[in-house]
C-alpha positions as CSV (number, residue, x, y, z in Angstrom):
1,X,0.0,0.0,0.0
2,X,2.6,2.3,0.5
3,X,3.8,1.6,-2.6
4,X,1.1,2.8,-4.0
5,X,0.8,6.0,-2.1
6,X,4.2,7.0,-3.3
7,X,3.5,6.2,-7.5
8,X,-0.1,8.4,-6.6
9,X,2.1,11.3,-5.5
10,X,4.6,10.9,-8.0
11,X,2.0,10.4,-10.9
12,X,0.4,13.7,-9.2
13,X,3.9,15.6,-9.3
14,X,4.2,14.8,-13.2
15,X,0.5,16.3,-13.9
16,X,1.6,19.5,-12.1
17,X,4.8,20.0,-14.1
18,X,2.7,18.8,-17.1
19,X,0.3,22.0,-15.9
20,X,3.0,24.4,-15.9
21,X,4.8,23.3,-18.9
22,X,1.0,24.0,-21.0
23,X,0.8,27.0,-19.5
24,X,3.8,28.4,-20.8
25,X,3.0,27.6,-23.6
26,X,1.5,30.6,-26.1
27,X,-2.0,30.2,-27.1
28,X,-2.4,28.6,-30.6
29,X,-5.5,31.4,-31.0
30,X,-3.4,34.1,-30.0
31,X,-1.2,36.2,-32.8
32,X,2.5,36.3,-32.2
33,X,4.1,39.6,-31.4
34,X,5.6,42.1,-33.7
35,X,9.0,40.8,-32.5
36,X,8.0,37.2,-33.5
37,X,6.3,38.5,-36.7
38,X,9.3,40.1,-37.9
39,X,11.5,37.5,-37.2
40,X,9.0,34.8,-38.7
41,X,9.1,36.8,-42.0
42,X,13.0,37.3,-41.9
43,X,13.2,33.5,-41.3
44,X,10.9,33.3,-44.3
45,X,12.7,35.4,-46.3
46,X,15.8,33.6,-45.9
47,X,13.8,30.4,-46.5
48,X,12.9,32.1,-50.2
49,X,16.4,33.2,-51.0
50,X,17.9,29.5,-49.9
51,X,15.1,27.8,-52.4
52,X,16.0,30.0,-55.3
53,X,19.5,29.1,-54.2
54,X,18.9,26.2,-54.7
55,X,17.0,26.2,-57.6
56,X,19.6,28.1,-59.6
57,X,22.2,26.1,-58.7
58,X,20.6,22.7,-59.7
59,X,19.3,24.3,-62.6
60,X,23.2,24.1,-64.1
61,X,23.2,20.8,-62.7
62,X,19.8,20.0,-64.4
63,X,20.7,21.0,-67.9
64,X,24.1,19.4,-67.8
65,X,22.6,16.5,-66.6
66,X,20.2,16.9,-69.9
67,X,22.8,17.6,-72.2
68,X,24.6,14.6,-70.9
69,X,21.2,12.1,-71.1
70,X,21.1,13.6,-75.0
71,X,24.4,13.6,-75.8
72,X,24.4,9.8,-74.9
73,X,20.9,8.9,-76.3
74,X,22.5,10.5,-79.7
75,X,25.3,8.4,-79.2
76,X,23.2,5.1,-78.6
77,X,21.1,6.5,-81.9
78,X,24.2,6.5,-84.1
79,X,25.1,3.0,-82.7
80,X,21.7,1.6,-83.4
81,X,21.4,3.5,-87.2
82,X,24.9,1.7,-87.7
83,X,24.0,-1.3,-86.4
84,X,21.1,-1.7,-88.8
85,X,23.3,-0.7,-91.9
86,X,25.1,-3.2,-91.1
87,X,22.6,-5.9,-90.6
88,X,21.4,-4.9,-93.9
89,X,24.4,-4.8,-95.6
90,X,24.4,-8.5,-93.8
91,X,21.1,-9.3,-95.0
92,X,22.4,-8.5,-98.6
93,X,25.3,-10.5,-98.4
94,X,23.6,-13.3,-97.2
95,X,20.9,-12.9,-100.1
96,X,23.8,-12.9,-102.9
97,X,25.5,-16.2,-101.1
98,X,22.3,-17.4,-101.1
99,X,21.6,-17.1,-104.9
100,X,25.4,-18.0,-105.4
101,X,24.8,-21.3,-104.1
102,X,22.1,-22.3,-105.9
103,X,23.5,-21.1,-109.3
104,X,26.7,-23.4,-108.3
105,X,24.0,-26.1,-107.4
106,X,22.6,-26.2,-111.0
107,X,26.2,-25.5,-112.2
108,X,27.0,-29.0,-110.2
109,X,23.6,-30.7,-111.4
110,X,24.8,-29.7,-115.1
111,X,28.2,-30.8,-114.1
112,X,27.1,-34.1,-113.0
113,X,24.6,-34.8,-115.7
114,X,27.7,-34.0,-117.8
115,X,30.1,-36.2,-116.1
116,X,27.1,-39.0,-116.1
117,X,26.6,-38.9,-119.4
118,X,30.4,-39.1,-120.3
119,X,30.6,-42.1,-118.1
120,X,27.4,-43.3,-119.6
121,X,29.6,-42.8,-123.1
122,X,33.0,-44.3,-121.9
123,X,30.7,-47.2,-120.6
124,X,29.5,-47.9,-123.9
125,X,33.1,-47.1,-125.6
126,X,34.2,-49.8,-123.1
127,X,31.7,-52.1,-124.0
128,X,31.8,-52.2,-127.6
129,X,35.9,-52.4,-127.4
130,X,35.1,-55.3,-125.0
131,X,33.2,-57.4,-127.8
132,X,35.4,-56.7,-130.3
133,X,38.4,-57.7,-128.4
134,X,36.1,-60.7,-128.0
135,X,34.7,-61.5,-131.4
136,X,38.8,-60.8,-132.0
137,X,40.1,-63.9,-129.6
138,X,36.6,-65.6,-131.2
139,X,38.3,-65.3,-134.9
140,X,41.6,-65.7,-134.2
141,X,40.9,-69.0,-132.1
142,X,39.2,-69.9,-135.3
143,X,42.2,-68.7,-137.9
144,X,44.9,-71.1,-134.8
145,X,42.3,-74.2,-135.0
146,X,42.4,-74.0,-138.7
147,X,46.0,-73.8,-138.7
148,X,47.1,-76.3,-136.5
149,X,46.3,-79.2,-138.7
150,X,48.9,-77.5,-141.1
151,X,51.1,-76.7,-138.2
152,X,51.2,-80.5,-137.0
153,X,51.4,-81.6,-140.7
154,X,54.7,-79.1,-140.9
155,X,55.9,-80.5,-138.1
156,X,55.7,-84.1,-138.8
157,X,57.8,-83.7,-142.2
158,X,59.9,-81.1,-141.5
159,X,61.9,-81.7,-145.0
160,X,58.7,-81.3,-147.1
């Protein structure tokens, strides 16, 4: 109990310091004195010159900054104009390999059907060179088995 007598007094203590703090306080409804009025407007004044300060010095700041930001969009504009030259000059490139190829394509088709039909020839060449030889070793095993009868005959008298 005497613990709580002592937090009453104290919490009664705090409520009159509280009490005289608000009263020194000035009255929110009240208008401040000349003094204060002429200092508030000095303050204000000082306020005004430290914004436009302020403003003029970032205005610099501002344009530079501007100049800069153009300066490099400019410089990523160049970059992106040569960029697509080049991918059309690319483009082109690729278009003329492109047609290149297939004019060596037919040029390789013609070569082929060329070379096909030279083989196709040689083939034939070779063929008919084959039955000759042939129908050759055909007559001449013919003009030997007519001959050897004389041959043997020859051979047999050799003083004849």
């Amino acid at each position: 109990m005497a613990d709580l007598a002592d937090l009453e007094q104290r919490i009664a203590q705090a409520f009159a310091r509280i009490s005289a703090g608000l009263d020194r306080l000035p009255d929110p409804a009240s208008r401040p004195s000349a003094d204060q009025a002429e200092h508030i407007a000095h303050l204000q004044a000082q306020l005004d010159t430290e914004r436009a300060a302020r403003s003029h010095d970032h205005a610099p700041l501002e344009a530079k900054a501007n100049q800069d930001q153009t300066a490099e969009v400019a410089r990523l504009q160049r970059q992106v104009d040569e960029t697509d030259l080049e991918n059309q000059r690319l483009h082109a490139s690729i278009a003329q390999l492109r047609q290149d190829l297939r004019l060596m394509e037919e040029q390789a088709d013609a070569n082929l059907a060329q070379a096909s039909l030279a083989t196709q020839n040689l083939q034939a060449e070779l063929d008919a060179l084959t039955q000759a030889r042939e129908a050759e070793t055909v007559e001449i095993a013919k003009i030997l088995a007519a001959l050897a009868p004389l041959v043997d005959a020859e051979e047999a008298n050799p003083h004849a």
